[in-house]
N, C-alpha and C positions, 0 to 999 in steps of 0.2 A: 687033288691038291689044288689048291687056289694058286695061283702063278700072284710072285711076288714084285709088290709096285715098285714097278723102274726108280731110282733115288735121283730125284732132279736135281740137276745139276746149279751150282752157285750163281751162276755166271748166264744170261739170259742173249741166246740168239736172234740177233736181229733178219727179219726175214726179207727186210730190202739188201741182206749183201750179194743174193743169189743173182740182185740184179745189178749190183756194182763189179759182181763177178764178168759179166757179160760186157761189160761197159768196156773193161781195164783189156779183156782181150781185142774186142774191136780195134781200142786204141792204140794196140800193139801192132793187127796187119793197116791198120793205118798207117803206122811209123814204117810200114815194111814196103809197104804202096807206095810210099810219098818218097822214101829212098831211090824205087826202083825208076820213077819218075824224074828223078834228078831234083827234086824240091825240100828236102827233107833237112834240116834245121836243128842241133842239138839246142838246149836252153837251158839256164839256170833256173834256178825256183824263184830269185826276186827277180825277172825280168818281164817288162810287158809284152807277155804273149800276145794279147789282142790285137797286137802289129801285124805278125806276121800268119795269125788265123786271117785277118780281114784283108790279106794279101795271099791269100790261097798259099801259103808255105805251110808244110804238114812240119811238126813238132814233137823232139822226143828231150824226156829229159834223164841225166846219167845218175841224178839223186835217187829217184825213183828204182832208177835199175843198180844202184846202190843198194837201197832198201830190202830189192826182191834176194839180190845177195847175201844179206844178214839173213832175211828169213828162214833160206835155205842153204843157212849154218855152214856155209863156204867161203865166208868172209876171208877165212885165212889162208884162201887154198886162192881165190883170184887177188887179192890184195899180196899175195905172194910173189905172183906173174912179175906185176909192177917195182916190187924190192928185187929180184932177179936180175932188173936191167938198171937197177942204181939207183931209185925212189927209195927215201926213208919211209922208217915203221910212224916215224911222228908225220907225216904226211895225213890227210884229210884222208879217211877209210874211205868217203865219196870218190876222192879221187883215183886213190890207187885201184878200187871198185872199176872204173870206168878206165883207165888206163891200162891195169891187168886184164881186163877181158877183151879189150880192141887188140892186145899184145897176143894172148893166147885163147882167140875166139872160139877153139875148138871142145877146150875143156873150163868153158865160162856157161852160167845159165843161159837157154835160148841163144845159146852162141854170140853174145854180145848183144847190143844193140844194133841197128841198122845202119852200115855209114852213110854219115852227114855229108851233104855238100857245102855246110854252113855253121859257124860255132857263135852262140851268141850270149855271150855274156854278161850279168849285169851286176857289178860290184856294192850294191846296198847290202847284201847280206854276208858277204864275207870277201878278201882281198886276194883266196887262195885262185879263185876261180879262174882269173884272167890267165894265171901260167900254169894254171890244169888245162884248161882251152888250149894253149902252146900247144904244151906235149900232145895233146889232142891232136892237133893240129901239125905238127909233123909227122904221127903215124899215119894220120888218113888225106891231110892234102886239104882240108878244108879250110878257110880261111874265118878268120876269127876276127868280130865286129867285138867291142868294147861299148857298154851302155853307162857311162859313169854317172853316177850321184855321189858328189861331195858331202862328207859328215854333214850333219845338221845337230846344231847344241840347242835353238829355242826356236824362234820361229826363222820361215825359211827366208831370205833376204829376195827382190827382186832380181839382183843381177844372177843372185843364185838359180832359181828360174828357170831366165831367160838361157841359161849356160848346158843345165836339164833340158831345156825346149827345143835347143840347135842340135841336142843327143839324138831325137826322136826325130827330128825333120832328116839329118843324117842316116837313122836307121832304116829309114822308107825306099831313103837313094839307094844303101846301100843293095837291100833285099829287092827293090827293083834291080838294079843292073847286075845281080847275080843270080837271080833267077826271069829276069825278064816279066815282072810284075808288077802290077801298079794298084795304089790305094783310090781308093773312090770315098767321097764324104756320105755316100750310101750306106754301102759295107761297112764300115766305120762303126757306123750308128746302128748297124744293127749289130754288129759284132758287141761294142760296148753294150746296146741292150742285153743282148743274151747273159754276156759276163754277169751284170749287174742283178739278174733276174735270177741265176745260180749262187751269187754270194747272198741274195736276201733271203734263200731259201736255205742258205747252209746259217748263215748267222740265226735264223729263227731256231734250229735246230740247237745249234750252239747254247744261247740265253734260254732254251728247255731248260735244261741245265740247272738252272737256278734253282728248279722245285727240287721237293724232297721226299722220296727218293730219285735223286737222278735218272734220268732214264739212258742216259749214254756215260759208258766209263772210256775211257784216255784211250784204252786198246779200240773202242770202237771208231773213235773220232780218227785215230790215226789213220784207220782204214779207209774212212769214208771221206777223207781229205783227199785222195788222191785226184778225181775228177775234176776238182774244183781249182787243183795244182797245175793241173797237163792241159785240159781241155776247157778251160775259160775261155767263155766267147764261140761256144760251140751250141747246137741243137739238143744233140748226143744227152748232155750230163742233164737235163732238164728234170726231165722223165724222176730221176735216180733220186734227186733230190728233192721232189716232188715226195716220192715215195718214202723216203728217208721221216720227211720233215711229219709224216701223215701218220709212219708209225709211232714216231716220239712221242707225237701229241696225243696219240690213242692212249703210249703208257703214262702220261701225265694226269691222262682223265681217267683210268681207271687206277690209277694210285700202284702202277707195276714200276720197276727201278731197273736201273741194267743187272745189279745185282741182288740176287735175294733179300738178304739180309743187312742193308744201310745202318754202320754205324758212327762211322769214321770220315768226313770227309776232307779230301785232300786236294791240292796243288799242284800242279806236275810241270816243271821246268826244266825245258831242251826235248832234243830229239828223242828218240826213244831207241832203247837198243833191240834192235829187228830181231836179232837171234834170239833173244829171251821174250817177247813182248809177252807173248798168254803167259808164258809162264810163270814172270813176274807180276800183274796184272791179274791175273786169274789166281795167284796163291794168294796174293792178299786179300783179294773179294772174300777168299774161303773164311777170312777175319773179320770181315765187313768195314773195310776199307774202300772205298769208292773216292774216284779223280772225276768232281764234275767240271771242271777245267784246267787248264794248260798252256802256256805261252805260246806254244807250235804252232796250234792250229787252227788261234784264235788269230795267227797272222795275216791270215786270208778271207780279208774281210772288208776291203775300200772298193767304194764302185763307181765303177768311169763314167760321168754323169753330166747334164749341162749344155750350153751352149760351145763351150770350149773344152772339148773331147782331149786334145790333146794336154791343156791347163792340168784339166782331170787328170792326166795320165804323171805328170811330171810333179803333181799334190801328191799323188798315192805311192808313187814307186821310189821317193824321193824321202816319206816320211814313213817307209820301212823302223821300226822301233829299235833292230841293227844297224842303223843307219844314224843312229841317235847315240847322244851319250847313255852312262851307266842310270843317270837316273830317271830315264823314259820309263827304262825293263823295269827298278825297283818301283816306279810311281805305277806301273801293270799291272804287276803282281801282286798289290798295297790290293788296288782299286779290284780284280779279281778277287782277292782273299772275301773282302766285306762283300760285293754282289752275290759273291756264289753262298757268302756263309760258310766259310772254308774252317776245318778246325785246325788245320796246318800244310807244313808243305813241303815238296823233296823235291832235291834239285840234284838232275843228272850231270855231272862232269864229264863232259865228256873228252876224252883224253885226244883225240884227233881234230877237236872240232875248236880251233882256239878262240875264233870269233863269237860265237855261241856262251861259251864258258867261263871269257874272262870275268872275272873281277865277281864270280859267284861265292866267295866266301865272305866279300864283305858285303853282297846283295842283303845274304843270309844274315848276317846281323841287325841290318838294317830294317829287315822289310819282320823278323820279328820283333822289332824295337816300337817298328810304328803299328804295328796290328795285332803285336798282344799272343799272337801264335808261335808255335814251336817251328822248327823245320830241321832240316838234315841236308848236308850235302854227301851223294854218295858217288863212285867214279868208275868209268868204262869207258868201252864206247861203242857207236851206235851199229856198228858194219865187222867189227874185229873183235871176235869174242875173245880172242888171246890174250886182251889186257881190261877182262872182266871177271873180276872174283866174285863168283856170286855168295860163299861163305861173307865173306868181310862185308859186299853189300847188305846179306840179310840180318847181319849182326846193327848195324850201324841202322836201318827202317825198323825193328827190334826195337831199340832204343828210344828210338821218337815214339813209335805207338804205347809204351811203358807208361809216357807220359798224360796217356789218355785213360787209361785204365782204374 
């Protein structure tokens, strides 16, 4: 009997994850090191990390270990810990994520995170953070720094700036005198090098994209985001992204896509929901629907550049697209849709995440008024599968692909 040929699969594995695999653990007993050292640092996702890398302060972030939460479909089992002690369910799934498992370390993935000796904050991407960091902060004793950037509606005024500038000259004091460290215009600049040298090699990866068929779908990018989230301004992610960028470009030249079968291309706005990602993502590919971009994780992509490293730093972290009125995100998404050649677009609501979400119903009108495409918004959220119907969502992405057929 002839042995029958294996049926390959929709959905096309990328062979640099074995080494983003490898990457994400190191950077975990790093976090575990840098704890045990007393230097260890929680952070948000819009803050400049390259501060406190080019100040030897090791870096953990609680989005991330949010994320790892969703994955491993306990969302509601640690986001539970956090409601236990008086946290609502409408609370940030991030947060409660990161507050249930510092609360019940023992039965949270990897037993929490590492305690911080340090919470550092930075409010361009959302408002909730500052008094996540609190509570943060009075379970563990860590004291919490504040990085503020005030909204920005068109361009950013001087005094504006110079207001940003005194954030980051403050941030150096404060991380020197809490952990007894100092910045050097050496480090600096190499640190900003590195960063910069990781985002040109993620953004080329990114604008692959363009071609057709895709060679990265939405689930891949989200993965391969993480490096470039945590460890900007590192050695570490180089490698990763090096490799990343080498395979794309191999499937652009031999005309391979992330998914089989390209027919459908789409949009993909907000976070992603961690519990379902393959599964949503990976069912659709089976229809040939492919996401050759995304708002998420095109957000990581300014690099600290120049004469005036820190100018740089207070430009980029300042003109976060969250950080901006509603019609930065629609004039993205506009601009997105025609680069990528997009045939339309879904926008995740996400039910915990209010900064991310707002004002996504009239995006959707808007942003297919001016490009001609369809889209859908559909609703969940990113960490708490409890208030995600996957019937209702698959009825409602149903509906828009109808309109391609």
């Amino acid at each position: 009997m002839t042995e029958m040929k294996k049926e390959e699969k929709v959905y096309r594995q990328l062979e640099s994850n074995k080494l983003l695999q490898q990457i994400m653990f190191q950077n975990m007993l790093m976090g575990h090191q840098a704890s045990e050292e007393n230097r260890l640092a929680w952070v948000t996702s819009g803050f400049p990390v390259e501060i406190p890398v080019a100040m030897d302060v090791g870096v953990s972030y609680p989005e991330q270990y949010g994320a790892i939460v969703g994955s491993q479909k306990v969302g509601p089992e640690v986001c539970g810990y956090a409601e236990d002690i008086g946290y609502s369910q409408e609370l940030c799934s991030y947060a409660r994520a990161s507050i249930g498992s510092v609360e019940n370390p023992d039965n949270s993935p990897m037993e929490g995170l590492p305690k911080p000796q340090a919470l550092l904050a930075g409010n361009n991407i959302c408002g909730t953070v500052l008094r996540w960091y609190d509570a943060i902060s009075e379970q563990t004793g860590a004291p919490v720094f504040l990085f503020d950037t005030p909204p920005i509606e068109d361009e950013q005024p001087d005094h504006h700036k110079e207001y940003v500038r005194r954030g980051i000259e403050r941030l150096v004091a404060f991380l020197g005198t809490t952990f007894n460290k100092t910045l050097t215009d050496e480090r600096m600049q190499e640190v900003a090098d590195l960063s910069s040298k990781a985002l040109g090699l993620w953004t080329k990866s990114l604008t692959a994209c363009k071609t057709s068929p895709s060679p990265l779908n939405c689930a891949d990018r989200f993965l391969a985001m993480g490096p470039v989230v945590s460890m900007r301004g590192t050695e570490l992610i180089i490698d990763f992204y090096q490799s990343l960028l080498d395979e794309v470009e191999m499937r652009v030249k031999e005309g391979l896509g992330a998914i089989r079968d390209e027919k459908i291309r789409l949009l993909w706005d907000n976070i992603p929901p961690w519990h379902s990602i393959f599964k949503f993502f990976n069912g659709l590919a089976k229809r040939g629907v492919v996401f050759p971009a995304d708002t998420y994780t095109h957000a990581w992509s300014g690099k600290i550049e120049g004469d005036d490293l820190f100018g740089s730093v207070v430009s980029i972290y300042s003109n976060v697209y969250l950080n901006k009125g509603l019609n930065a995100k629609i004039d993205k998404m506009c601009k997105m849709i025609k680069d990528y050649n997009l045939d339309g677009f879904v926008m995740f609501s996400v039910r915990s995440c209010k900064r991310y979400s707002l004002g996504q119903l009239v995006s959707k009108e808007i942003v297919a008024e001016r490009t001609g495409v369809p889209g859908v918004v559909i609703e969940g959220d990113m960490v708490d599968s409890r208030v995600y119907n996957e019937a209702q969502i698959q009825t409602r992405v149903d509906a828009l692909l109808e309109m391609f057929m």
